[in-house]
C-alpha positions in Angstrom: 198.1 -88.8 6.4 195.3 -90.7 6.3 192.9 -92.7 8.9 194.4 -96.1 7.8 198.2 -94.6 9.0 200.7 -92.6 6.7 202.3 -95.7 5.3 201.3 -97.2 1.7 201.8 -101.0 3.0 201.0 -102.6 -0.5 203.8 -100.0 -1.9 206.0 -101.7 0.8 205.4 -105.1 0.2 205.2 -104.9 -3.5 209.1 -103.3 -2.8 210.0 -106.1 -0.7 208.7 -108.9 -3.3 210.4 -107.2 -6.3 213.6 -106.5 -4.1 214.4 -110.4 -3.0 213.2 -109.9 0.4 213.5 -113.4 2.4 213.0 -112.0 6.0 209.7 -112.2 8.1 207.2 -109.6 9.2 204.5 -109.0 11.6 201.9 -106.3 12.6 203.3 -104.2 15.3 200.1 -103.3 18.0 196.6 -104.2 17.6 193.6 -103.1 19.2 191.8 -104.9 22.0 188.7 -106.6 20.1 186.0 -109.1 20.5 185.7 -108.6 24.4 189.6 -109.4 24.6 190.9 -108.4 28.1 195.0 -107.7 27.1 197.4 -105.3 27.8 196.3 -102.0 25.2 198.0 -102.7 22.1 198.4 -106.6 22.4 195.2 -107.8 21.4 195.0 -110.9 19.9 192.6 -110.9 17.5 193.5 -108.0 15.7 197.0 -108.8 15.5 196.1 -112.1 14.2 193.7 -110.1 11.8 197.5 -107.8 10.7 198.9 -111.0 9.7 196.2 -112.2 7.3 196.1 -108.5 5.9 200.0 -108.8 5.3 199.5 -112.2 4.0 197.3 -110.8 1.3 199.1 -108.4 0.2 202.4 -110.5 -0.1 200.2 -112.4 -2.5 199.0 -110.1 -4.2 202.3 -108.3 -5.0 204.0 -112.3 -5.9 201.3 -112.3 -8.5 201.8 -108.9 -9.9 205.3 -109.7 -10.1 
């Protein structure tokens, strides 16, 4: 287990690319950043920061494919 989680999330997408998938993800919690006042875990920002970091690696495994 590392610091970034125990998960390999490129492994994961690049599975879901080469497996068909058609469904829709999102990051799960995010930390409370930028002076953000939310409940712990529901911070804007970074969640919004997960999607763009999910984004990237749904195109990078598309190209790969």
């Amino acid at each position: 287990m590392s610091a970034m989680g125990s998960l390999d999330m490129a492994e994961i997408v690049r599975q879901l690319v080469e497996n068909g998938f058609d469904g829709y993800v999102r990051p799960d919690h995010g930390r409370n950043i930028f002076g953000e006042n939310q409940k712990p875990g529901y911070g804007l920002y970074d969640r919004a920061l997960g999607c763009a970091y999910i984004n990237g690696l749904f195109e990078m495994a598309e190209k790969g494919k």
